[in-house]
C-alpha positions in Angstrom: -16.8 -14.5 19.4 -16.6 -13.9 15.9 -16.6 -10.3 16.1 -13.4 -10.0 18.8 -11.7 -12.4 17.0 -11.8 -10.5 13.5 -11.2 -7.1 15.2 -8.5 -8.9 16.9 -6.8 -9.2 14.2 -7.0 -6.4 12.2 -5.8 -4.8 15.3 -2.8 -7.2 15.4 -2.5 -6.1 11.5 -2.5 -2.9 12.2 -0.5 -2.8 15.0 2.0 -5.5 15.7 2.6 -5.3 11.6 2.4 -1.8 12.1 5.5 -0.4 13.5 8.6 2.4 12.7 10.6 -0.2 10.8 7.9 -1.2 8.5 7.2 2.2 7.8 10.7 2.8 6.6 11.8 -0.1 4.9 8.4 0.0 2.8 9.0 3.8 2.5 12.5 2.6 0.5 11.3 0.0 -1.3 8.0 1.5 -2.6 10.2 4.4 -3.8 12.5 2.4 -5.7 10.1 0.8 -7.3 8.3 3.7 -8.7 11.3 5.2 -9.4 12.2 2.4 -11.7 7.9 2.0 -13.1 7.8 5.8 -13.2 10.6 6.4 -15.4 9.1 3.9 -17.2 5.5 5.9 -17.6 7.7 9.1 -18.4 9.0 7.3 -21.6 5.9 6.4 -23.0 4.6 10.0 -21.9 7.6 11.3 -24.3 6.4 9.5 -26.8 3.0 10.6 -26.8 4.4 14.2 -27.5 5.2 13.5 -30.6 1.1 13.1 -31.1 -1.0 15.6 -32.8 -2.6 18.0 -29.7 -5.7 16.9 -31.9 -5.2 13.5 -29.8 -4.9 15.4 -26.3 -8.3 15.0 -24.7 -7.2 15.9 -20.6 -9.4 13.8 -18.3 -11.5 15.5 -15.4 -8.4 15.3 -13.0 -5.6 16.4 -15.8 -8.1 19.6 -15.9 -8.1 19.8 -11.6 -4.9 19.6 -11.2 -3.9 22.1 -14.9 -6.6 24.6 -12.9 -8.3 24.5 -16.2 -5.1 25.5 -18.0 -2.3 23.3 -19.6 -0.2 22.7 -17.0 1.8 20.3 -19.1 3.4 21.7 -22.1 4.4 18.3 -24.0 7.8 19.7 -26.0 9.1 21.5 -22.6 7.4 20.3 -19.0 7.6 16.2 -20.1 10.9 16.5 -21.9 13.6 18.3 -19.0 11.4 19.8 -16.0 9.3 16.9 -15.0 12.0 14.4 -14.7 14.4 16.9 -12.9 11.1 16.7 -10.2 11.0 13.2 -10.3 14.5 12.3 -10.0 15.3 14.7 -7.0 12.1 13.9 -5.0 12.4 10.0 -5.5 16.1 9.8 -4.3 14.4 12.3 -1.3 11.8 9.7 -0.8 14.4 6.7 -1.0 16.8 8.1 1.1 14.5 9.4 3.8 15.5 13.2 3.4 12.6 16.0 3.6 10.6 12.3 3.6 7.3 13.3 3.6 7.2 16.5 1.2 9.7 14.5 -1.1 6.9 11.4 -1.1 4.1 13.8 -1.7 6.3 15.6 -4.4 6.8 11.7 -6.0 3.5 10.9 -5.7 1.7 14.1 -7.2 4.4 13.8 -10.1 3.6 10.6 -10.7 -0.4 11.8 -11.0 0.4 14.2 -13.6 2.2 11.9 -16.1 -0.3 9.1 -15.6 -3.1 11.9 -16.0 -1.4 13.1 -19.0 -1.0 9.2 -21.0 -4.8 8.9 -19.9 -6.2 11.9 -21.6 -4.9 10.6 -24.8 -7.0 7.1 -24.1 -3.6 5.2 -23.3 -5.3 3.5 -20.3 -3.0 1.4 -17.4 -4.6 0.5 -14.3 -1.5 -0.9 -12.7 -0.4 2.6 -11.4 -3.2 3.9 -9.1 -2.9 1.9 -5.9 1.5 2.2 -5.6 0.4 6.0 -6.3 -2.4 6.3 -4.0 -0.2 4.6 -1.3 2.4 7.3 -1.6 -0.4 9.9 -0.9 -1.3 8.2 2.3 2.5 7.6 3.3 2.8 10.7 3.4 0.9 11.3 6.2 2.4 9.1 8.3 6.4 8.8 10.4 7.9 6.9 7.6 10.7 9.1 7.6 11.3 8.6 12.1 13.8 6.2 10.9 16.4 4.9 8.1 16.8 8.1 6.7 18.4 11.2 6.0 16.4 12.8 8.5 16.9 10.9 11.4 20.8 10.8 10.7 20.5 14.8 10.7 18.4 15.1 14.1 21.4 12.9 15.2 24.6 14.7 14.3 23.3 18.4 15.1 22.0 16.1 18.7 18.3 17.3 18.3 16.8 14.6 20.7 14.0 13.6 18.4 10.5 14.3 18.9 8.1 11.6 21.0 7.8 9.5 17.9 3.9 8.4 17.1 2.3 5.8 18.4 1.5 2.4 16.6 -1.7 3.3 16.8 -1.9 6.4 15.0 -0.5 4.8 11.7 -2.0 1.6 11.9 -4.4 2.4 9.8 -2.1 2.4 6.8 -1.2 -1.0 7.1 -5.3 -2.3 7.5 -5.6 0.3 4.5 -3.4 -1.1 1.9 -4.1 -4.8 2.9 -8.0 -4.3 2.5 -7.7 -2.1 -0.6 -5.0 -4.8 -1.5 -8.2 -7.8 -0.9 -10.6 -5.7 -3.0 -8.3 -6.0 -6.1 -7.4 -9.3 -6.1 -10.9 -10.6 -5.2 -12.6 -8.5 -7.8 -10.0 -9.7 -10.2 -10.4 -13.0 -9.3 -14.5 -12.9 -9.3 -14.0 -11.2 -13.0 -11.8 -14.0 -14.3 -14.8 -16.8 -12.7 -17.8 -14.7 -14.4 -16.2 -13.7 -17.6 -14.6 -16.8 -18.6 -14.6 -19.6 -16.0 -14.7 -22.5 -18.2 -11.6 -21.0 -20.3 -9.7 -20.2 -16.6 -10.4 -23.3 -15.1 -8.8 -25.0 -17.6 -6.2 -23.4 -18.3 -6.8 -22.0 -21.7 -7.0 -18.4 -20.9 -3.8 -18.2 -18.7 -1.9 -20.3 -21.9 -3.3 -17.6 -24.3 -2.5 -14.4 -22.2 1.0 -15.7 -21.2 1.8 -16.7 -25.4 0.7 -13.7 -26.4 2.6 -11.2 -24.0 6.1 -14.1 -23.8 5.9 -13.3 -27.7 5.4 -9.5 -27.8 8.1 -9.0 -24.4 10.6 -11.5 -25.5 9.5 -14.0 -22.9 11.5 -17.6 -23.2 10.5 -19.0 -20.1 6.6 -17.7 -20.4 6.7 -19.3 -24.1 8.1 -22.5 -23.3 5.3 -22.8 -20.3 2.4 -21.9 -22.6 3.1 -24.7 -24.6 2.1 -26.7 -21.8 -1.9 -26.8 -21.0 -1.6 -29.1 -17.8 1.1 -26.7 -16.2 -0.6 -23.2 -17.0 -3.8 -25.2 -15.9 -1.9 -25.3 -12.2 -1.0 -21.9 -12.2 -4.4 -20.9 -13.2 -5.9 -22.4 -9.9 -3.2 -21.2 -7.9 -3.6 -17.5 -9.3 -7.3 -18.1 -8.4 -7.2 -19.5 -5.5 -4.3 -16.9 -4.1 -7.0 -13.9 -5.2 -10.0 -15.2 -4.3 -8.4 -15.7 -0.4 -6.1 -13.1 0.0 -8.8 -11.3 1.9 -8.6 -14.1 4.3 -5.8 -12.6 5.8 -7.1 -9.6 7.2 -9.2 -12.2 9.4 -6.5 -14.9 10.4 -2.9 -13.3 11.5 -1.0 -16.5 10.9 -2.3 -16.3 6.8 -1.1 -13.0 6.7 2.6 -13.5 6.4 1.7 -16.4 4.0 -0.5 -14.6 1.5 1.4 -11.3 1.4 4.6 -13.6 0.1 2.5 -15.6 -2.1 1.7 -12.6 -3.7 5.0 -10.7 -4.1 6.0 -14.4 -5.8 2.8 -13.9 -7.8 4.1 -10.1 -8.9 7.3 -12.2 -9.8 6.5 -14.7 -11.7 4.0 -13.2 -13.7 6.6 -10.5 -14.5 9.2 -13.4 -15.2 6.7 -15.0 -18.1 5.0 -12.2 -19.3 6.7 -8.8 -18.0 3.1 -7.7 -16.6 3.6 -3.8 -15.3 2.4 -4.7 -11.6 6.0 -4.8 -9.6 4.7 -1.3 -8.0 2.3 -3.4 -6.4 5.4 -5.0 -4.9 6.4 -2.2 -3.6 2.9 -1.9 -1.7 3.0 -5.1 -0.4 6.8 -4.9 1.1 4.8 -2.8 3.9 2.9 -5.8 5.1 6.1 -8.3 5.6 7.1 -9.0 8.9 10.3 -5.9 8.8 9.7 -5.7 13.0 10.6 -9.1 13.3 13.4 -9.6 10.7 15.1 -6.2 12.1 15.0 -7.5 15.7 16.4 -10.6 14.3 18.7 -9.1 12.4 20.4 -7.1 15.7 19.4 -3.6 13.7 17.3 -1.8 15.9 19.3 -3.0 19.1 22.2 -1.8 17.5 20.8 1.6 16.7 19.3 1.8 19.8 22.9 1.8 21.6 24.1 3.7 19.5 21.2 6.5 20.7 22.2 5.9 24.1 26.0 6.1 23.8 25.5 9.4 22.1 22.9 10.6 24.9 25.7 9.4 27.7 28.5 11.7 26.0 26.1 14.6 26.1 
C-alpha cells in the first residue's frame, strides 16, 4: 500500500504539477532571476580580471568547455562579448522567443563565467542547481506557451504542433523537487552533525545573521540577532522546513505547503542577511500550483477562445 501510494504521488507531482503553464511561467521567472544573479556573477568576474593570470588556475570543466585553450580572454571576452550573449539570450529566454536555444545559450553562458570565478578559488555553490535547471528546461515545451513563439505560430496561423504530453516532461518537475530534497536535507543533516548544540540554540543562526547584516548593511537582520530567543525560533523552523521538505515528494497535500515555505525561506533569509540563493527561487516557482491559479485566473480559457475564434475565421 505503501509503494502505490508514494508512486502515486510522485505521479501526481509530476503530472497534475506538471503541465504547459507551469512550464512557462517557471520558464519566465527562472530567467529573470538569473538574469538579475548572473549579472551579478559577471561583476565579480570583471573584477577578477584585474588579477594577475598568475592567479588563473581553470578547473577541469573551464578546460572542457576552453577545448584545452583559453576560451575566455579576461580584458576582451568578460568585458563586451559575454554580456552582449547574456543579455540577448536572457530576454530570449524571458520572453519565450527561439525558447529553448535562447535557454541553453543562458545556461551555457552562465557555466562559463561561474567556471571562470572558480578557477581562481572564488568558490559559490548557490549557482549550480538554477544553472543545471536551465540545462534540463531546455529539453522540454517550455516555450508551447506565453511566449514569443507561440504568438508567432499564431499571427503567420501555423496551427501548432500536437503539443507533448504531461507525461513526457513530468520528469522535470520530480527532478527539481528531489534534487531540491537532497539540498535541503543534506544541509539540514550538516548543520545537526557539525554544530547541533550551537543550532539548536540558536547561537549559530545569531552569529551567521550579525555577521552578514553587518557586512550587507542589514538593519532588520541586525536588530534580530540581537535577540537569542527569536533567532532560536527561526533556527528550528529553518531545520525543521529542511529536514522535511523531502516529505513532499511523498504526501501531495505537503507539497504546495513546503514549496511556499521555502520561497519565504529564500526571502527572508535574503531580507536579514542578502544570502545569494533567490536563483533557487526561481527553481522552485516551477513547483507552485500555476495550472490551478491560471484556470482561476480565466487565462488559459481566455486564450483558448481566442485559438478558436481565429480557427473559425480561417
Amino acid at each position: 500500500m505503501k509503494s502505490s501510494s508514494t508512486s502515486g504521488s510522485l505521479w501526481q507531482l509530476g503530472h497534475q504539477s506538471g503541465s504547459l503553464q507551469a512550464l512557462a511561467i517557471g520558464r519566465i521567472l527562472w530567467s529573470l532571476f538569473q538574469f538579475r544573479n548572473t549579472f551579478s556573477m559577471l561583476e565579480r568576474a570583471q573584477e577578477l580580471t584585474k588579477f594577475p593570470s598568475f592567479f588563473f588556475k581553470p578547473i577541469v570543466l573551464m578546460k572542457i568547455m576552453s577545448f584545452g585553450t583559453p576560451l575566455i580572454d579576461p580584458t576582451h571576452s568578460i568585458g563586451w562579448l559575454l554580456p552582449i550573449i547574456l543579455s540577448l539570450s536572457g530576454i530570449g529566454s524571458i520572453l519565450g522567443f527561439k525558447t529553448r536555444k535562447s535557454i541553453f545559450v543562458f545556461a551555457f553562458t552562465q557555466t562559463l563565467i561561474v567556471s571562470y570565478c572558480y578557477s581562481f578559488g572564488d568558490y559559490h555553490h548557490d549557482q549550480a542547481l538554477p544553472i543545471l535547471a536551465g540545462f534540463l528546461l531546455a529539453l522540454t515545451p517550455c516555450g508551447d506557451t506565453f511566449s514569443m513563439d507561440q504568438f508567432l505560430k499564431n499571427i503567420h496561423q501555423h496551427p501548432t504542433k500536437g503539443h507533448l504530453k504531461t507525461n513526457s516532461f513530468g520528469w522535470f518537475f520530480v527532478f527539481i523537487y528531489s534534487f531540491l530534497s537532497v539540498i535541503y536535507l543534506s544541509s539540514g543533516l550538516a548543520k545537526l552533525s557539525h554544530s547541533s548544540t550551537d543550532w539548536l540554540s540558536g547561537k549559530a543562526l545569531m552569529f551567521y545573521i550579525q555577521q552578514d547584516a553587518l557586512i550587507n548593511a542589514r538593519p532588520i537582520g541586525i536588530w534580530v540577532s540581537n535577540d537569542l530567543i527569536l533567532c532560536m525560533v527561526l533556527a528550528w523552523c529553518t531545520l525543521s522546513f529542511q529536514l522535511l521538505f523531502g516529505l513532499g515528494l511523498f504526501n501531495q497535500k505537503l507539497q504546495w505547503v513546503l514549496v511556499t515555505m521555502a520561497i519565504f525561506f529564500h526571502l527572508i533569509t535574503d531580507l536579514l542577511m542578502k544570502a545569494s540563493f533567490l536563483g533557487f527561487i526561481g527553481v522552485l516557482s516551477f513547483l507552485l500550483p500555476w495550472n490551478r491559479i491560471t484556470n482561476k485566473a480565466g487565462i488559459v480559457k481566455k486564450s483558448s477562445q481566442l485559438e478558436k475564434t481565429r480557427l473559425k475565421k480561417r
